[in-house]
C-alpha positions in Angstrom: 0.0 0.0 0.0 0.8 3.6 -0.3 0.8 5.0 3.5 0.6 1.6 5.7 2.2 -1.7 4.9 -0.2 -4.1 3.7 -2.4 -6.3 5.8 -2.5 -3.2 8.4 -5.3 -3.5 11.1 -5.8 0.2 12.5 -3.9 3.3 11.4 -5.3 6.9 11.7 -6.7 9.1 9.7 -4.6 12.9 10.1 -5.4 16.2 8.0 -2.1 19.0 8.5 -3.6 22.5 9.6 0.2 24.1 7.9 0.1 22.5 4.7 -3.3 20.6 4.5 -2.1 17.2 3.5 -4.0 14.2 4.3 -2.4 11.1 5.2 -2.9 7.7 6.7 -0.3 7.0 9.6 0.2 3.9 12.5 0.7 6.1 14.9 -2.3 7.0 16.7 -2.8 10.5 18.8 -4.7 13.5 18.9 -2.1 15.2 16.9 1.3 13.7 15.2 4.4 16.2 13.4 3.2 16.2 9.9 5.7 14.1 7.8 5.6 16.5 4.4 6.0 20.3 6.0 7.5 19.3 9.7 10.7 18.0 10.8 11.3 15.7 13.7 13.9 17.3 15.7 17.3 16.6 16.4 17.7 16.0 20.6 21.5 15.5 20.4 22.0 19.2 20.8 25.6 21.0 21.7 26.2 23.0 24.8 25.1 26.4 23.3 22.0 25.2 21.0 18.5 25.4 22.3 16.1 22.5 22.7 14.2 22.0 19.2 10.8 22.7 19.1 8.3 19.7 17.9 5.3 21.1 16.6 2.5 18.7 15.6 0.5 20.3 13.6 -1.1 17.3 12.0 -4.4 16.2 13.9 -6.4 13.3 13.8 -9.6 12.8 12.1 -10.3 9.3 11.8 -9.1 6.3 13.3 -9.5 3.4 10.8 -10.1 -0.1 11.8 -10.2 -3.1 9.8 -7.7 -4.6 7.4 -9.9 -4.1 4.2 -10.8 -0.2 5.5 -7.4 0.4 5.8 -7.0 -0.3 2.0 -9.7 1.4 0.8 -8.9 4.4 2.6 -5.4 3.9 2.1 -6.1 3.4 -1.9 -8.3 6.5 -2.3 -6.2 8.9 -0.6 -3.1 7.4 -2.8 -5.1 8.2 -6.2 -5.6 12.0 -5.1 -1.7 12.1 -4.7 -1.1 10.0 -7.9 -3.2 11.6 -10.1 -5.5 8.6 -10.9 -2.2 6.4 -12.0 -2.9 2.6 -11.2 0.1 1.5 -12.3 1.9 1.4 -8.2 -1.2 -1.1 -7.1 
């Protein structure tokens, strides 16, 4: 599959408020760091750097259960970023 590996059971569904991507994800919270506009930080940090910031900015819609829900979700939201191409499936 495009987001989860296949024969996933529950993943969840996330919307970004800073870039407004929608993705599927197996990690399941209230709100996750966005994997197309944010970075996870960096914690080995020198003496004179500050702490990284971790903003999640990605929150969750949706939590998907079921293996064949999982791929159906998982299948639609891939042809939005495809364009329609079949050819990955």
């Amino acid at each position: 599959m495009y987001y989860v590996p296949d024969d996933t059971e529950m993943c969840g569904y996330y919307e970004c408020r800073e870039c407004g991507s929608r993705f599927l994800d197996l990690k399941i919270g209230p709100q996750i760091v966005c994997p197309y506009c944010g970075d996870e930080p960096d914690m080995e940090i020198g003496p004179d750097e500050e702490m990284p910031q971790v903003r999640e900015t990605a929150h969750l819609i949706e939590v998907i259960r079921g293996r064949e829900e999982v791929e159906k979700m998982d299948t639609l939201l891939s042809l939005a970023v495809t364009g329609g191409d079949y050819s990955w499936i």
